[in-house]
C-alpha positions as CSV (number, residue, x, y, z in Angstrom):
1,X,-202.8,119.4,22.6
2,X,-199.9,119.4,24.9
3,X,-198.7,116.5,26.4
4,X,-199.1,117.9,30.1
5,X,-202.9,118.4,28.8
6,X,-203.5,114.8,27.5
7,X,-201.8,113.0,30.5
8,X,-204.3,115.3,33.2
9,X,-207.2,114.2,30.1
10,X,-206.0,110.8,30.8
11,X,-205.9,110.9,34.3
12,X,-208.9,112.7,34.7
13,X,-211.3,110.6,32.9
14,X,-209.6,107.4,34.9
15,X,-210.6,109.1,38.2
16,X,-214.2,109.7,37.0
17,X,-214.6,106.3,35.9
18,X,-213.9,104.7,39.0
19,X,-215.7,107.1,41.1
20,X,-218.3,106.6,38.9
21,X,-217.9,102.8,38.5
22,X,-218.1,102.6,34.7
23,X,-214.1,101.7,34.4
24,X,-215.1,99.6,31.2
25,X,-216.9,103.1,29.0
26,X,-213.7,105.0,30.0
27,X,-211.5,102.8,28.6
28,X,-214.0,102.5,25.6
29,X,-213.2,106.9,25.5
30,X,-209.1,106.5,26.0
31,X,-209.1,103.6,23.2
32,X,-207.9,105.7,20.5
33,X,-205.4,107.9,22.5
34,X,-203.7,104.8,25.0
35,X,-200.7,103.9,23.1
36,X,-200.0,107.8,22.0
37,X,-200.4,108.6,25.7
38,X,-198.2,105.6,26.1
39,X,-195.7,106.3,23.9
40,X,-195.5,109.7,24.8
41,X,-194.5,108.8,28.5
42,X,-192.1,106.1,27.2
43,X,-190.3,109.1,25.2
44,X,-190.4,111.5,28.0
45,X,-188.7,109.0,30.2
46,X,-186.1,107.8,27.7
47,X,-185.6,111.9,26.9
48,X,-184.7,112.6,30.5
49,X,-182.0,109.8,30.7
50,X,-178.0,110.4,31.6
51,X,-176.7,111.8,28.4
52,X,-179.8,112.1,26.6
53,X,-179.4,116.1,25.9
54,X,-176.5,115.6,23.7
55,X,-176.3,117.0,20.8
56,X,-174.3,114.6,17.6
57,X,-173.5,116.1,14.3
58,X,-174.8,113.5,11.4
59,X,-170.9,111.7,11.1
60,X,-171.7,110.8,15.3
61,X,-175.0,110.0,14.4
62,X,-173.8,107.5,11.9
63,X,-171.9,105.6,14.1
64,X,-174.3,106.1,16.5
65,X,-176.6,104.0,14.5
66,X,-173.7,101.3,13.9
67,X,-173.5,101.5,17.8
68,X,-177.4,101.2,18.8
69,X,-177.0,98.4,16.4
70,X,-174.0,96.7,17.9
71,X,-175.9,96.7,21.3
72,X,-179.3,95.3,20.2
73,X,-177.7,92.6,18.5
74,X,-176.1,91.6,21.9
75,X,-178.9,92.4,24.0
76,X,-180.9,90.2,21.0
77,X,-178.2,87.6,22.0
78,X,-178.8,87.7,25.6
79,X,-182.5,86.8,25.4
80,X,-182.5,84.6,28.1
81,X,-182.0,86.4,31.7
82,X,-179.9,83.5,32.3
83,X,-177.4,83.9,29.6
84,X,-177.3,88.0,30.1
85,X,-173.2,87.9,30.1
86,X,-172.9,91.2,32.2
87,X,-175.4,89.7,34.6
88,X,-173.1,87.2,35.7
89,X,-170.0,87.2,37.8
90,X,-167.1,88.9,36.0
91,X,-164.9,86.6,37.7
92,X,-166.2,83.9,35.4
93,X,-167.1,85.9,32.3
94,X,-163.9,88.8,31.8
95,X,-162.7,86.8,29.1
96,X,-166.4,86.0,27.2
97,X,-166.9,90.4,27.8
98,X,-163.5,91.1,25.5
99,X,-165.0,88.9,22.7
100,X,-168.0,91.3,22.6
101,X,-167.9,93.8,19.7
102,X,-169.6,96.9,22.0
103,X,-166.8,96.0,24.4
104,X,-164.4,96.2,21.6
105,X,-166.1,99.3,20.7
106,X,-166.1,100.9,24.0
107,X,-162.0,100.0,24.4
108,X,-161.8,102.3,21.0
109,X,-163.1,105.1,22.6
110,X,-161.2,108.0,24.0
111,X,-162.5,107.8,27.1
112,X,-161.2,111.1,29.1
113,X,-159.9,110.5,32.6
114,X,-160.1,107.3,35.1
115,X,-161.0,108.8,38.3
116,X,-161.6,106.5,40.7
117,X,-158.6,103.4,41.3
118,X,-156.5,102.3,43.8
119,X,-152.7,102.5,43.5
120,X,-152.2,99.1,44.8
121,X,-154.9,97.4,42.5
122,X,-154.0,99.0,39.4
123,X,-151.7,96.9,37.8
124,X,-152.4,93.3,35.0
125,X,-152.0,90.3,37.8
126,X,-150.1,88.9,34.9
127,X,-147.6,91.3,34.1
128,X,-146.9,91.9,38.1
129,X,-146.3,87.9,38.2
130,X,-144.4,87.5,34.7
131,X,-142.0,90.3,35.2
132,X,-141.6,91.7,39.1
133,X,-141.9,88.7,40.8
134,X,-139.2,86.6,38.5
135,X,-136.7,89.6,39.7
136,X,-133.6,87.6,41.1
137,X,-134.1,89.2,45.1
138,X,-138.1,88.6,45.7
139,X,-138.5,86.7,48.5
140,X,-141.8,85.6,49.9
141,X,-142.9,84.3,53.2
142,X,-145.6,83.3,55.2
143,X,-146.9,85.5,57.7
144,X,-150.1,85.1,60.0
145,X,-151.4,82.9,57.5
146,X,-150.9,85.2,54.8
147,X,-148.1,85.2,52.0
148,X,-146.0,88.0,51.5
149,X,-143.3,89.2,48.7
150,X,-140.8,91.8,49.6
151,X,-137.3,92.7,47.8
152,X,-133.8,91.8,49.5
153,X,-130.6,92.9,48.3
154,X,-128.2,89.7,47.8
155,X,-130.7,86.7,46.2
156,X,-128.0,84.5,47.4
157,X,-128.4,85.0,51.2
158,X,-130.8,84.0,53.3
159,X,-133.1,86.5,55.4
160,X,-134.7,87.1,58.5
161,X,-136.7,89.7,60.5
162,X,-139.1,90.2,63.2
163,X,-141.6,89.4,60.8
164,X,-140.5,86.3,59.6
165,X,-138.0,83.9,60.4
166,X,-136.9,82.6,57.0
167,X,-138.1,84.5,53.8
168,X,-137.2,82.2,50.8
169,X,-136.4,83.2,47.5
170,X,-139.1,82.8,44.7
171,X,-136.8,80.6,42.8
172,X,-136.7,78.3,45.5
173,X,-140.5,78.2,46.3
174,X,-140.8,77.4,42.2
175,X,-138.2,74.7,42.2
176,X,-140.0,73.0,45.0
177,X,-143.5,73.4,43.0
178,X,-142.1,72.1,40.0
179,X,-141.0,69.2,41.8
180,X,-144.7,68.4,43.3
181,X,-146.0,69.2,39.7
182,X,-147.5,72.0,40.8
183,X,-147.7,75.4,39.1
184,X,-146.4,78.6,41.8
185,X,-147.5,80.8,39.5
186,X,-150.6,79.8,39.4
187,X,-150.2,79.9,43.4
188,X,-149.7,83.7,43.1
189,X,-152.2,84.6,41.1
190,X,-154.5,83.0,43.7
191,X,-152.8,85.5,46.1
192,X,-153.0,88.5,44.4
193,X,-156.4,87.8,42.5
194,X,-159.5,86.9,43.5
195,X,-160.5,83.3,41.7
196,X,-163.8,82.2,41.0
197,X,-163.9,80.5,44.5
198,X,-165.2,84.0,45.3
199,X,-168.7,83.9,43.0
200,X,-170.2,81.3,45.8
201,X,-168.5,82.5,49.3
202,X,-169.9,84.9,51.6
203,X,-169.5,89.3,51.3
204,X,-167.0,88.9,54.6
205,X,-165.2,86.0,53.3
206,X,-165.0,87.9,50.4
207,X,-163.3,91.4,51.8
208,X,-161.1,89.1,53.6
209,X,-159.3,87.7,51.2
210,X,-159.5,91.2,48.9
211,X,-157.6,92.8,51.9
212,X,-154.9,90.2,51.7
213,X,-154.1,91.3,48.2
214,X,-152.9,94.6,48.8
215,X,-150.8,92.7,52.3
216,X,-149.1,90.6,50.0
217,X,-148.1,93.1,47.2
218,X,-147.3,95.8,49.6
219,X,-143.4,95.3,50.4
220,X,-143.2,94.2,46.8
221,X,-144.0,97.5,45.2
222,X,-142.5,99.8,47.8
223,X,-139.3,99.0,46.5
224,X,-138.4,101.8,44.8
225,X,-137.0,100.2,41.5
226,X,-140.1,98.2,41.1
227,X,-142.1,101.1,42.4
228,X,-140.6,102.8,39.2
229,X,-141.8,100.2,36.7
230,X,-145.3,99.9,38.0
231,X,-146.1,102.7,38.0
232,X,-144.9,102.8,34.5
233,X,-147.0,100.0,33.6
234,X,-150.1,101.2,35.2
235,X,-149.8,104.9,33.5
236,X,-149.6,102.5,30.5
237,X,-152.1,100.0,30.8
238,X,-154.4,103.0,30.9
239,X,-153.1,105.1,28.0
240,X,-153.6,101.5,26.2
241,X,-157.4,102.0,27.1
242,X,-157.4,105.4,26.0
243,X,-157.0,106.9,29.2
244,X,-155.3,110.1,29.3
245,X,-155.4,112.2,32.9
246,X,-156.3,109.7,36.0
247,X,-156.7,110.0,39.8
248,X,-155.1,107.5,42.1
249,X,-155.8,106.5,45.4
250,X,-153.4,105.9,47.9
251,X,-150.7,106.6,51.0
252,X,-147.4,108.2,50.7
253,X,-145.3,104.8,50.9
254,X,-141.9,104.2,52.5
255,X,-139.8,103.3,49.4
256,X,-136.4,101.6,50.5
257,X,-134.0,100.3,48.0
258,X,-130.4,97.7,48.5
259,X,-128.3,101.2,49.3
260,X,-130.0,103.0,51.0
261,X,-132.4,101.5,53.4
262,X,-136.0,102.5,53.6
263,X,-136.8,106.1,53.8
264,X,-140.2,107.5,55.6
265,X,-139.8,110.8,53.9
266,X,-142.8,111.3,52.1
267,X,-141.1,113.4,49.1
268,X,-139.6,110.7,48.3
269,X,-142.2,108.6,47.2
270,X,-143.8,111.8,45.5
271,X,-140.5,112.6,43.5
272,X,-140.2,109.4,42.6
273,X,-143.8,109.0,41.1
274,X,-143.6,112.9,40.0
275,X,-140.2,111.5,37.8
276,X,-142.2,108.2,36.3
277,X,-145.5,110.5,35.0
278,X,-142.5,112.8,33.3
279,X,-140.5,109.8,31.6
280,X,-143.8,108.1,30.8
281,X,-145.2,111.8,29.5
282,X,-141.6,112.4,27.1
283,X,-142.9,109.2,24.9
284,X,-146.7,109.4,25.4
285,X,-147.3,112.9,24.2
286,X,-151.1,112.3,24.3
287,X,-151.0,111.4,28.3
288,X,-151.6,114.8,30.1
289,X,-151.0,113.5,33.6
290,X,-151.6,112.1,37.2
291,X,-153.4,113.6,40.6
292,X,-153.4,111.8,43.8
293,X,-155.4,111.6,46.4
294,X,-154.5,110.4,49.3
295,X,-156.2,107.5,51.4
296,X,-157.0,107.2,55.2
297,X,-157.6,104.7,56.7
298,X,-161.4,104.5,58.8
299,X,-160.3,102.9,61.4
300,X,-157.8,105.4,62.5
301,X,-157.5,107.1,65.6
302,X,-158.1,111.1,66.0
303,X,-155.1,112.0,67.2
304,X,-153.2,110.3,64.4
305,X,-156.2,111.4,61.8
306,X,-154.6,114.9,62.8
307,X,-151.0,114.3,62.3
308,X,-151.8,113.1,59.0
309,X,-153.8,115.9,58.1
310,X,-151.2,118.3,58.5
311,X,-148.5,116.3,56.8
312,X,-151.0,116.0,53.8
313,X,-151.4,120.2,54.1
314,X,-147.4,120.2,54.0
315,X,-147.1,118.3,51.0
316,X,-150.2,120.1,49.1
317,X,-148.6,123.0,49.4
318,X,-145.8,121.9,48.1
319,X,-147.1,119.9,44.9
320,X,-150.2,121.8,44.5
321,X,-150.8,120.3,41.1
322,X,-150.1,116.9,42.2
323,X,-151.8,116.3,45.4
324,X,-155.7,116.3,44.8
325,X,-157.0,116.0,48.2
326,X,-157.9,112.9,50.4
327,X,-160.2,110.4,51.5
328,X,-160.9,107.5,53.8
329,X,-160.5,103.5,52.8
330,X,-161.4,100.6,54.0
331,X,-164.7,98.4,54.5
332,X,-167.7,100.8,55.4
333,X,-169.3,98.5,57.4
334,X,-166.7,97.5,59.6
335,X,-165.7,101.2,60.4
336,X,-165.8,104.1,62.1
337,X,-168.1,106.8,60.6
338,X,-167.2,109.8,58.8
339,X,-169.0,111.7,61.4
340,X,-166.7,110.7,63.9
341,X,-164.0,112.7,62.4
342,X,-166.3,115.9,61.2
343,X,-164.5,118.3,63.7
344,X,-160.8,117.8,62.3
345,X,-162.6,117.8,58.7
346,X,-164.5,120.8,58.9
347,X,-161.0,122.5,60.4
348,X,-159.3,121.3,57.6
349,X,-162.0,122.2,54.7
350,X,-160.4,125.3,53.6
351,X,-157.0,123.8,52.7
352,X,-158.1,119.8,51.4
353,X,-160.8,118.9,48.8
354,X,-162.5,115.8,50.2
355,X,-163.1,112.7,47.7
356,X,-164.9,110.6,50.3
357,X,-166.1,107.0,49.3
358,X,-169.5,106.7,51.1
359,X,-172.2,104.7,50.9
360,X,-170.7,101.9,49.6
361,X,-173.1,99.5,51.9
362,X,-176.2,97.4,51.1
363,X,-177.5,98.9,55.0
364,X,-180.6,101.3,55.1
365,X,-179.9,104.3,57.9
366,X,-176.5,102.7,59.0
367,X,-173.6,102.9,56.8
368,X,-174.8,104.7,54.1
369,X,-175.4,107.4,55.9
370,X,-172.1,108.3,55.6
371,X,-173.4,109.8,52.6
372,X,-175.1,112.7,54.5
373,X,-171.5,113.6,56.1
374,X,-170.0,113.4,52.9
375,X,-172.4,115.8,51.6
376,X,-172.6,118.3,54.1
377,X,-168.6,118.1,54.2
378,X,-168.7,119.3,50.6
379,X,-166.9,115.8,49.1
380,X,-166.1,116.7,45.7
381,X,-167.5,113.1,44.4
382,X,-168.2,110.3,46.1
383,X,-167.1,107.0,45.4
384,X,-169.6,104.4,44.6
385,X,-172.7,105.9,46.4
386,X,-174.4,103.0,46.5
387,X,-176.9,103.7,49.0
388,X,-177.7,107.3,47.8
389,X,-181.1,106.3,46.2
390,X,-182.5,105.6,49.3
391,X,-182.3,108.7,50.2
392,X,-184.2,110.9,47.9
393,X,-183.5,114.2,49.0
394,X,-180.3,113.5,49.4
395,X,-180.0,112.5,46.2
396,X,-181.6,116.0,45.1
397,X,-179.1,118.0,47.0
398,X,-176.5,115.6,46.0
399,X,-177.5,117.0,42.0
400,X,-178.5,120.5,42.5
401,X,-174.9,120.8,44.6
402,X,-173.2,118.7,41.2
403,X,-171.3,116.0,43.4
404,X,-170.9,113.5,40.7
405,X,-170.9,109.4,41.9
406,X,-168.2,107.5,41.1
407,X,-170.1,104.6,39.4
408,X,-168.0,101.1,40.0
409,X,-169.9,98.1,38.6
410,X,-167.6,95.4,38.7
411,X,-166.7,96.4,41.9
412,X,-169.7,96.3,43.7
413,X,-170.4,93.4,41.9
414,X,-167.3,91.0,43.3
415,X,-167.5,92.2,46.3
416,X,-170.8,91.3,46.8
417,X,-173.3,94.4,47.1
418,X,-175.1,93.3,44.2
419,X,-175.4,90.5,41.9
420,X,-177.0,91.5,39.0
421,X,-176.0,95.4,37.8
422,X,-179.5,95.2,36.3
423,X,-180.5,95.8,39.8
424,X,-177.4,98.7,40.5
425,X,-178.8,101.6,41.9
426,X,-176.7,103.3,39.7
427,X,-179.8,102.9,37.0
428,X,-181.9,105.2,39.0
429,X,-179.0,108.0,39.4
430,X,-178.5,107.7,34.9
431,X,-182.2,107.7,34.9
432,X,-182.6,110.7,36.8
433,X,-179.9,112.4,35.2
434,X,-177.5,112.5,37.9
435,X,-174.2,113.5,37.1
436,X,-171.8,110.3,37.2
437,X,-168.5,109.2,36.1
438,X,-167.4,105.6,35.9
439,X,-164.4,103.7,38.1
440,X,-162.6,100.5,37.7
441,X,-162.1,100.5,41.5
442,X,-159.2,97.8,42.0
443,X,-159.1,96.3,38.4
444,X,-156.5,94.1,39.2
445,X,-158.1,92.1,41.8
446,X,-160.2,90.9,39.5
447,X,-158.0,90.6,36.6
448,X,-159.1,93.8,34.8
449,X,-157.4,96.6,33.4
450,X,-158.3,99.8,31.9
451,X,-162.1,101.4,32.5
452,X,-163.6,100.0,29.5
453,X,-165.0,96.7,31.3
454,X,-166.9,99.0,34.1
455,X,-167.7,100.8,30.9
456,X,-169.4,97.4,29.2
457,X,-171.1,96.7,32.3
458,X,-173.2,100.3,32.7
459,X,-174.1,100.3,28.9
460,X,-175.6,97.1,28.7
461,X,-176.9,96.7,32.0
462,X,-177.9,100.2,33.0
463,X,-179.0,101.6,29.7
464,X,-182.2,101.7,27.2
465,X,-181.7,99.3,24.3
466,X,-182.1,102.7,22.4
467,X,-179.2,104.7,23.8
468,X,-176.1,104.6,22.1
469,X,-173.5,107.0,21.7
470,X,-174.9,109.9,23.5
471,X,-174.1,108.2,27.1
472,X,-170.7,107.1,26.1
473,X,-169.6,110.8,25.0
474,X,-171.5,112.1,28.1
475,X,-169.5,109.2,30.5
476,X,-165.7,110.6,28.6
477,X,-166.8,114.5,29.0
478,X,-167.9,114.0,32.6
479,X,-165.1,112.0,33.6
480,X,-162.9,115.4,32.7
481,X,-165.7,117.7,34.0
482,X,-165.5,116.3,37.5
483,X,-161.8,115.7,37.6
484,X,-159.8,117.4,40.3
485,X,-157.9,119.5,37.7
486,X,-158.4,123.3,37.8
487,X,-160.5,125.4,35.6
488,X,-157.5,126.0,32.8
489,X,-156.3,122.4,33.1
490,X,-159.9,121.3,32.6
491,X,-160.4,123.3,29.5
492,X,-157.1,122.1,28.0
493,X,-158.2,119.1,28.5
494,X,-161.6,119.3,27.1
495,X,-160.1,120.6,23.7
496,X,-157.5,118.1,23.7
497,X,-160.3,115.1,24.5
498,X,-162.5,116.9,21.7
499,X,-159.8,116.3,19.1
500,X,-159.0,112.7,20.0
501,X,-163.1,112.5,20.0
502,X,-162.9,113.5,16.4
503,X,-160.4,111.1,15.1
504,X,-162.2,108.9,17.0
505,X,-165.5,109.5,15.0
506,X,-163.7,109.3,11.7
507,X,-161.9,106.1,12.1
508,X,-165.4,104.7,13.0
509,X,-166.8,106.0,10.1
510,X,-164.3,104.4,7.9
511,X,-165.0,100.7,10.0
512,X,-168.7,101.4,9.3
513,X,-168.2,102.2,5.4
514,X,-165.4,99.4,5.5
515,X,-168.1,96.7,7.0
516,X,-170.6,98.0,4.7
517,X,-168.7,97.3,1.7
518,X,-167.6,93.7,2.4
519,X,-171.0,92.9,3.2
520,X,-172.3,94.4,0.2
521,X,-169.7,92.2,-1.8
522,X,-171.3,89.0,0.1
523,X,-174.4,90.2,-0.8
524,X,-173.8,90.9,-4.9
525,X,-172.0,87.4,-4.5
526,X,-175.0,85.6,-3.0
527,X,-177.2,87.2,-5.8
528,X,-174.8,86.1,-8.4
């Protein structure tokens, strides 16, 4: 009997009963077939799960085994709700997460492309503080209640400008910490970061202070020499996390230096970052590169919204291969709508891809539907989709049109949208096979880098206990799938991922036997 055939059985004598009051004999008839029936519909849901269609050869379906059992052990771990380690704030648990051997697992993995991060977010806290910020000529200042770092030329002068009245060297503001025994460092990091104060303060409080992060790192990095080395560090950072192709979000930023001033010219900046993805690409064979799209801000005016437009045109045409498309920034809730600006964006279709983040909003029929322009103005993706479940036909357009969700956990986590991502509605999108890719948003804020903790975070919290290895291979091919690269750099890529995949499965292997044998050894030693 077909399945289809013993569900309407099932169904059918349940209706009878209770039309016919005698619930209790029907129950006595479906005794022998519940838990088949039961089973069955367990199956059929797990079978239509993200990933769930793909196909391993038997050396992936031995680690995939080492992998399932890697995760139930944790989950086994986390029996308590309360002590669920993904369920809590990753502000307070990053460093328990890289302990975890599935996290450890998932950083092993070649993981494709990085698709959705912000340029000015991308980048260790620690290695921005250690290294740019002990340069001889940063300077840092207070500003409408905010602090500030910028580059001046001569460390040994003192500077002013309409700005600020006094900028003070670093060295100075750490002399004076050390002599209060207090730790400036530390100080910084508590600008640039968002600390644990954040678990327990309101969303607004919240997007305040995360908004002040990229104020006070701004100056910093648009000097070109520093510009130079972070973006460096992030291409690196990311190739650490086996990350080889990634889209950045972000403007075309005024990069000055000590000769020659500041320069608006936007080929600048792209030259500049076009000459770092080259140098970092002659000693990292396996990186294949960089696309940018470029950010608008929501709360800006039309007439500006055009001018930018057409400057962004300009500069597509000429980096084509650089120059992905654009989309708009900022804190949904607190700005303009995307249909406000669906006249210049339908004129401007033809020549720009869109990559609009929408949705990102805990409001029902406000915000989020920003999700219906985004749709309707053909976005590529869309980045974090939050609210998209709501909206169920939406959501079916959204698949049958294959505009993949930019899934970013952690983010929506710390910045307060949800608390738990047992509760993300991502779950429902993987459960209905919705094509996604994961993001690590604005790693740095939180003290992240790489993809592979947003990774951790949708395997353990939005996955079956059951599903292993399929969902992590799906996750890496989609993230090169829905990539902005064109149909011959997509299929270069694929092959090149594919091989890297491979090694990847064969190493594992060896860990697997390797583990295998020393515990054998403990074993024969035990019987001894």
């Amino acid at each position: 009997m077909k399945n289809s055939d013993l569900l309407f059985n099932f169904f059918t004598i349940v209706l009878l009963s209770i039309t016919n009051c005698q619930f209790q004999s029907a129950a006595d008839v479906l005794d022998n077939n519940y838990l088949r029936i039961r089973n069955n519909l367990i199956e059929q849901d797990r079978n239509n799960f993200f990933g769930a269609a793909v196909q391993l050869s038997p050396n992936e379906e031995v680690v995939n085994q080492h992998l399932i059992k890697l995760k139930k052990s944790e989950l086994d771990f986390f029996k308590s709700n309360s002590s669920f380690l993904p369920g809590k704030n990753f502000l307070l648990v990053k460093n328990y997460i890289s302990q975890s051997k599935v996290f450890q697992f998932i950083q092993r993995i070649p993981k494709g492309a990085s698709l959705h991060a912000h340029l000015l977010a991308s980048v260790d806290p620690d290695y921005v503080i250690n290294n740019l910020t002990y340069l001889p000529n940063v300077y840092g200042c207070w500003i409408n209640s905010k602090f500030k770092l910028k580059i001046f030329p001569d460390p040994l002068q003192t500077y002013e400008d309409a700005k600020c009245s006094k900028w003070q060297r670093l060295s100075v503001y750490r002399n004076e910490s050390n002599q209060k025994q207090m730790d400036f460092d530390v100080f910084l990091r508590n600008q640039i970061t968002l600390n644990e104060s954040a678990v327990v303060q309101d969303r607004e409080v919240v997007w305040q202070k995360f908004k002040s992060i990229f104020e006070c790192l701004y100056d910093l990095i648009s000097y070109r020499p520093v510009f130079k080395q972070y973006v460096y560090r992030m291409l690196q950072e990311l190739y650490d996390d086996h990350i080889f192709y990634t889209e950045i979000r972000g403007t075309f930023m005024p990069l000055y230096d000590s000769n020659n001033g500041t320069s608006e010219d936007p080929k600048i900046f792209l030259d500049t970052f076009l000459g770092v993805i080259e140098e970092f690409k002659a000693t990292h064979p396996k990186f294949i590169g960089l696309k940018y799209i470029y950010n608008i801000y929501r709360g800006v005016q039309k007439e500006t919204l055009r001018s930018i437009l057409k400057q962004v045109v300009h500069y597509k045409k000429i980096y084509p291969n650089f120059i992905a498309g654009i989309d708009f920034v900022g804190q949904e809730d607190e700005s303009q709508k995307l249909v406000t600006f669906h006249h210049e964006l339908l004129e401007i279709m033809p020549k720009l891809k869109f990559y609009f983040h929408a949705g990102e909003t805990n409001q029902y029929g406000g915000t989020d539907l920003n999700l219906f322009d985004a749709i309707m103005l053909n976005s590529s993706r869309i980045g974090h989709g939050f609210g998209l479940t709501k909206h169920r036909e939406l959501m079916t357009i959204g698949k049958c049109r294959d505009i993949a969700v930019e899934l970013c956990p952690i983010s929506n986590q710390v910045l307060k949208l949800v608390d738990d991502p047992r509760n993300h509605p991502g779950v429902m999108l993987l459960s209905e096979n919705y094509p996604v890719v994961i993001g690590n948003d604005d790693p740095a804020a939180w003290g992240a880098t790489g993809v592979s903790y947003d990774w951790y975070v949708v395997f353990l919290s939005m996955t079956w206990p059951e599903h292993g290895l399929r969902v992590l291979k799906k996750l890496a091919e989609n993230s090169i799938v829905y990539s902005a690269m064109n149909t011959e750099e997509r299929d270069e890529a694929l092959k090149i991922w594919e091989r890297q995949w491979n090694d990847f499965i064969i190493d594992q292997l060896e860990r697997v036997d390797k583990e295998h044998g020393e515990k054998q050894k403990i074993n024969d030693g035990c019987a001894i």
